[in-house]
C-alpha positions, 0 to 999 in steps of 0.5 A: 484555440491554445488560449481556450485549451488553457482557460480548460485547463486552468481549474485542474492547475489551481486544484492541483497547485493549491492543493499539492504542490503549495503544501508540499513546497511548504512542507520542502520549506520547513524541513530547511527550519532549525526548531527547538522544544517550543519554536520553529527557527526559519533558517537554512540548515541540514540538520535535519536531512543529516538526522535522517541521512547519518542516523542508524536508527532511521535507516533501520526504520526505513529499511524496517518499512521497506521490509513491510512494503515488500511482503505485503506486496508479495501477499497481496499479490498472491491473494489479489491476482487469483481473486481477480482470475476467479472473478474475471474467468470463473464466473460466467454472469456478469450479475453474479459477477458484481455481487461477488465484487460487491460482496468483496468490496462492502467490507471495506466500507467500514473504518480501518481502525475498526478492522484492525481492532477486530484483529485483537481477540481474535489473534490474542493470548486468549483469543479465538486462534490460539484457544483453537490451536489448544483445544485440538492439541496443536500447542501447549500454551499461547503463541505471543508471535500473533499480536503486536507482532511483524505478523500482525502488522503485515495480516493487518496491512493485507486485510486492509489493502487487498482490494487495492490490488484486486480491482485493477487486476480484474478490470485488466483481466476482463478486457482480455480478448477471449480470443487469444485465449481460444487461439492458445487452446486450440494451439494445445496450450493447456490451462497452466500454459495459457495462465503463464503465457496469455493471462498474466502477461496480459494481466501486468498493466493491473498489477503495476497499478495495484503495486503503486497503491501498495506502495504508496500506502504501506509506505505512509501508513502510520495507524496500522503499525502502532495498533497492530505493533504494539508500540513495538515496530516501527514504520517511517510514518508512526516516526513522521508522527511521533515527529509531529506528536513532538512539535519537531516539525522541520524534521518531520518534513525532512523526513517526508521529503526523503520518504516521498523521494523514496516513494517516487523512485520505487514507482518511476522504476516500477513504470520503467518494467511495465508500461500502465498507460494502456490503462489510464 
C-alpha cells in the first residue's frame, strides 16, 4: 500500500521538483557566482549576499517595498472585507450573488498593464481628476503628487490585487453558520456586536489567505512600480529587474533569495496568528 501511495504521489513530486525546487536551487547556486560585465565566474563568494546585507541603499529598498506591502494590505483589507460582507449577507439570492461576483471579477480579465495605463489620464496633470478639482474651484493648479507618485503605485497595486483579498474573504463568510448569527441577535447583540464578535472572527481564516496573496504579490512585483512610479520609487523586484536587465545575475539571485526568505518569514508568522487550515 505505502508503494502504491507513492507511485500516486510521484507525478505532483516530479512537477513539484522539476518546476520549483531545481530552479530555485539554481537560483541558490548563482547567487554564490562572482560575474563581471560580460561573464558569470562559478566560484564561492559573499559578495553578493554582502551587497544586499551591508548596502544602505538596498536596505531602503527593501524597507521602501515593505512599506508598499504594508499599506496595500490595510487598504485592501478595507476594501476587501465590506465587499465580501455585502456579498455574502446583504445579498439574498444566490444568482444575484454570482452576477455581482462576476460583475467584480471580469474586470480582472484584462492585462495589468493595460489597467495600470488607463491610470495616466486620468490622475495626470492634465487628467480628468485634477481637471475636475479645478473646474469646481478645489485647486488653483494641478496637483503632480497623483502621478508617478507612492500614491499612484499603491492606488494602482489596490486596483489590481483587490479581488485577491475579496474572494477568500467571501468564500469564508458564506460558510458561516447563520445560526450563530441568529443566537447573537437573539442574545441582544446588535449589528456592530455581531460584526466585531461573530463575522470577523469567523472571517480570519479568509483574511489570512488573502493576506499571503497580498504579500507574496506586492513583494514581487516589479511592473507596477516602474509604470505607475515613474522611474522614480523602487521596489525589490523593479532592483531584481534591473539586475537581470544588467547581466548582473548572481546578485539578482542573492537578491531573490533574501527577498524570498523575507517572503516566508512575513507568511510563517502570519499562519503562527491565524490557523488557514480550516480552509484548504
Amino acid at each position: 500500500m505505502r508503494s502504491a501511495s507513492y507511485l500516486l504521489a510521484a507525478p505532483l513530486w516530479l512537477v513539484l521538483g522539476g518546476f520549483l525546487l531545481v530552479p530555485m536551487a539554481a537560483i541558490l547556486v548563482v547567487s554564490f557566482f562572482d560575474y563581471d560585465s560580460v561573464r558569470l565566474i562559478p566560484d564561492v563568494v559573499l559578495t553578493n549576499y554582502a551587497d544586499v546585507l551591508l548596502s544602505q541603499v538596498t536596505w531602503q529598498t527593501y524597507l521602501n517595498t515593505l512599506k508598499y506591502t504594508a499599506m496595500v494590505w490595510v487598504l485592501t483589507v478595507a476594501v476587501g472585507v465590506p465587499v465580501a460582507l455585502f456579498l455574502a449577507f446583504c445579498v439574498q439570492s444566490a444568482a444575484l450573488q454570482s452576477v455581482l461576483f462576476l460583475v467584480c471579477t471580469v474586470p480582472f480579465l484584462t492585462s495589468n498593464v493595460i489597467r495600470m495605463i488607463s491610470w495616466v489620464p486620468f490622475l495626470g496633470r492634465e487628467g480628468l481628476f485634477n481637471g475636475a478639482l479645478m473646474g469646481v474651484g478645489l485647486i488653483d493648479r494641478p496637483l503632480d503628487v497623483l502621478l508617478f507618485s507612492d500614491f499612484a503605485v499603491v492606488l494602482a497595486f489596490v486596483h489590481l490585487y483587490a479581488l485577491f483579498m475579496v474572494v477568500p474573504v467571501f468564500n469564508t463568510m458564506v460558510r458561516i453558520d447563520r445560526r450563530l448569527i441568529e443566537a447573537a441577535v437573539d442574545a441582544g447583540a446588535g449589528p456592530w456586536a455581531v460584526l466585531r464578535e461573530v463575522i470577523l472572527p469567523l472571517s480570519k481564516p479568509g483574511i489570512a489567505i488573502g493576506s499571503v496573496f497580498i504579500i507574496t504579490l506586492v513583494m514581487g512585483d516589479f511592473t507596477t512600480v516602474r509604470l505607475m512610479g515613474g522611474g522614480q520609487r523602487a521596489s525589490v523586484g523593479l532592483m531584481i529587474s534591473n539586475q537581470i536587465a544588467l547581466l548582473q545575475y548572481p546578485a539578482a539571485c542573492a537578491n531573490a533569495v533574501v527577498l524570498l526568505l523575507l517572503v516566508l518569514l512575513m507568511i510563517t508568522a502570519l499562519l503562527r496568528v491565524v490557523d488557514i487550515r480550516r480552509e484548504l
